[in-house]
N, C-alpha and C positions, 0 to 999 in steps of 0.2 A: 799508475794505472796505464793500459795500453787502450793510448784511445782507439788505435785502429779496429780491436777488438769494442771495445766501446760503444760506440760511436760511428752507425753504418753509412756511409754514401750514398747519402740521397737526401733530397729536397724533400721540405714540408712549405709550402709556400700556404698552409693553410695559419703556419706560424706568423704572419707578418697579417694583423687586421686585416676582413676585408673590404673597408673603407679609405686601406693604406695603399696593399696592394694595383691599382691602376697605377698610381704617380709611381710604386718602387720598381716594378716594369716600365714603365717608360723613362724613367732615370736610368737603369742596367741598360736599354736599348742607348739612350746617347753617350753616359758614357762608355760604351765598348762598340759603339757604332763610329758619333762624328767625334770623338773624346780624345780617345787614344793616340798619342804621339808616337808612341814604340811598346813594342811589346816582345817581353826574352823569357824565353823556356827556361825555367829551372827543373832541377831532379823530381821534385813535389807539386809544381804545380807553376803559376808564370807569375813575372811580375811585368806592370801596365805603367808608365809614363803619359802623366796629364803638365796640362799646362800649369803653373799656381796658380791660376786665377778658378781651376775645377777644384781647387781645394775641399772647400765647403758642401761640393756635391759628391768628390767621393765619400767621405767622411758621412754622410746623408745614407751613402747606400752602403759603406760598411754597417749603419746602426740598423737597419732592417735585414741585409742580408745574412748576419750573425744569425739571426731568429730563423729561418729559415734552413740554415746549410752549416747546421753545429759542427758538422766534421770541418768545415774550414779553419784555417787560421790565415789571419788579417795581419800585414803588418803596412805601415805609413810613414814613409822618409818624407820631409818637406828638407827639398834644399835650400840652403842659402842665396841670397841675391836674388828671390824671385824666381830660382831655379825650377826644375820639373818637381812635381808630385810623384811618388811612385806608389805605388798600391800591390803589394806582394798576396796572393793567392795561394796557399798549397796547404798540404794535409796530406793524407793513407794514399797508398797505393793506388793507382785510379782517379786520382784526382786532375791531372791534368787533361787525360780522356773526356770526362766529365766535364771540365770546363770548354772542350771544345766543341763538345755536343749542346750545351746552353750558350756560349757566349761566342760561337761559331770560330772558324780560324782566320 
């Protein structure tokens, strides 16, 4: 199946309860506000460096953000030694634009 065809770019944040919604915005704002240790452009979209201790919160906002932004795909390194978290973003064409207009540069 071609998800690009699929599966269009864009947000339904009506996906995510909206009794959920307030904390899964205010999670996206710290982690990609005070969170983010490094963040690298890939071809699809970017991948974000957290400390391991934000383990459990990104992982928090991958299970709501799914619901919302199906064109994504999610992927999650934890390194070894307590190393960084990585959080990989990307999807269709567009995607990276997209994330820079939601999650700012």
């Amino acid at each position: 199946m071609d998800t690009e065809a699929a599966v269009p770019l864009a947000c339904a944040p009506g996906a995510i309860p909206a009794d959920e919604r307030p904390a899964h915005f205010a999670l996206a704002a710290e982690l990609f506000g005070t969170g983010v240790r490094e963040r690298r452009a890939l071809e699809d979209g970017y991948a974000f460096a957290f400390d391991a201790a934000w383990l459990e919160r990104v992982m928090r906002f991958v299970h709501n953000e799914r619901r919302c932004c199906p064109f994504l795909e999610f992927g999650i390194t934890v390194s070894a030694a307590e190393g960084p978290v990585w959080l990989r973003l990307a999807g269709p064409r567009g995607t990276r634009a997209f994330l820079d207009a939601e999650l700012g540069r």
